[in-house]
C-alpha positions in Angstrom: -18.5 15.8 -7.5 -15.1 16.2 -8.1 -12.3 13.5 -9.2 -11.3 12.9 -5.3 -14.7 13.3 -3.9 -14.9 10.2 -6.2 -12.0 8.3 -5.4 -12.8 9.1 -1.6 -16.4 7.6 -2.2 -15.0 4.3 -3.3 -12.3 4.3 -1.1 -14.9 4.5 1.5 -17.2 1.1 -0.1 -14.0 -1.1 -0.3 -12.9 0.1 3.5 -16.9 -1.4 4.7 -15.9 -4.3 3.1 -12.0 -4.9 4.1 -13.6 -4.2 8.0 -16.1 -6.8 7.9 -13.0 -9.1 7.1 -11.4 -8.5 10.1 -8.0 -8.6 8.5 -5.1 -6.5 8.5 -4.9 -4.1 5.8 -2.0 -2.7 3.3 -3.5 0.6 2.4 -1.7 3.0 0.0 -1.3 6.5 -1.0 0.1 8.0 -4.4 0.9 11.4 -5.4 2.9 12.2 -8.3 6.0 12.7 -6.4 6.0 10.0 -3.8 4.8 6.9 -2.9 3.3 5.9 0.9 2.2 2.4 2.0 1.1 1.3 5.1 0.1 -2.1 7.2 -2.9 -1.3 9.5 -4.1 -4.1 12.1 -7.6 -5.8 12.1 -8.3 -3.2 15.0 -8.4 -0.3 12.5 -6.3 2.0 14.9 -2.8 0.4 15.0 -0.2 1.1 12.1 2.1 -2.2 12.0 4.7 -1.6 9.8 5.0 1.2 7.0 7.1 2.3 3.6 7.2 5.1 1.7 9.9 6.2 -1.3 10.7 9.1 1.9 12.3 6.9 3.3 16.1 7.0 3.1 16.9 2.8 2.8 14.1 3.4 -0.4 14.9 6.6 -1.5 19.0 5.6 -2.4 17.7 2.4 -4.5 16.2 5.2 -6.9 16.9 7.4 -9.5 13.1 9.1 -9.5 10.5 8.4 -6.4 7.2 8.9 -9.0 7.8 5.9 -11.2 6.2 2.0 -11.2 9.7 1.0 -10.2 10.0 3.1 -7.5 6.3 1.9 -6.1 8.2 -2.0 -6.6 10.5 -1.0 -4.9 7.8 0.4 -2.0 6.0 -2.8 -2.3 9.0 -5.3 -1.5 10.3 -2.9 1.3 7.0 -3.2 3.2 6.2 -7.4 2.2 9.8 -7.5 3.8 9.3 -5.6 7.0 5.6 -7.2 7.2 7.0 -10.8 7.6 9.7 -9.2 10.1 6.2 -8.0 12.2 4.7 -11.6 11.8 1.9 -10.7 9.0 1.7 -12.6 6.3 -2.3 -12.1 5.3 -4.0 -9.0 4.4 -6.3 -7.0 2.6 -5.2 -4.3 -0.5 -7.1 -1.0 0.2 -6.3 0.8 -3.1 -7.6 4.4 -1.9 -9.8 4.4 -4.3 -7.0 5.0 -7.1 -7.3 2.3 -10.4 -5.3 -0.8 -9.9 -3.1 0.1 -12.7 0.5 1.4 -12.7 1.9 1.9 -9.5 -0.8 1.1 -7.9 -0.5 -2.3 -9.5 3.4 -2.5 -9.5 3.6 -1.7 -6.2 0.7 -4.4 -5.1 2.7 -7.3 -7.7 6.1 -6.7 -5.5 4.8 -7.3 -2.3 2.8 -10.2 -3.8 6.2 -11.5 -4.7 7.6 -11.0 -2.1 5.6 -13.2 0.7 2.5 -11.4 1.2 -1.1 -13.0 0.6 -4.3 -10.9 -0.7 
């Protein structure tokens, strides 16, 4: 197997466990340039609010889009435009990537900045 075939496989066990929650989820995606996060309903189909270092509001607070403060900055944009949408609560689905670096920085800012998991 390779290293994604890996990280997809336990992406895959934490996703069977997040949908028996019934809870939205804040799912993620790194790739050494960018950043991507996203706030998907209880439903599984519906994509409530999203945040990416793309985006232009993100992108001008940075020097570099591939660094931990970068992903805090990710993670405050999309706790702030999750309380605009009325969610507070969710799950982290962590892609199957470590919970480590920007992972983790980008998890700690929305944390800190009003949303529960």
């Amino acid at each position: 197997m390779t290293k994604n075939d890996n990280r997809l496989r336990r992406a895959r066990r934490s996703r069977a466990k997040i949908r028996e929650l019934g809870v939205a989820r804040l799912t993620i995606h790194r790739t050494p340039r960018h950043m991507y996060a996203q706030i998907i309903g209880p439903d599984g189909g519906t994509v409530v609010v999203s945040a990416s270092t793309l985006q232009k509001e993100v992108r001008e607070a940075l020097d570099s889009t591939g660094n931990i403060a970068a992903a805090a900055v990710v993670g405050r944009s999309i706790a702030e435009k999750a309380k605009a949408a009325g969610v507070t609560r969710v799950a982290f689905d962590r892609s199957g990537f470590q919970y480590h670096g920007r992972v983790k920085a980008l998890a700690e800012a929305a944390r800190e900045n009003g949303l529960e998991f």
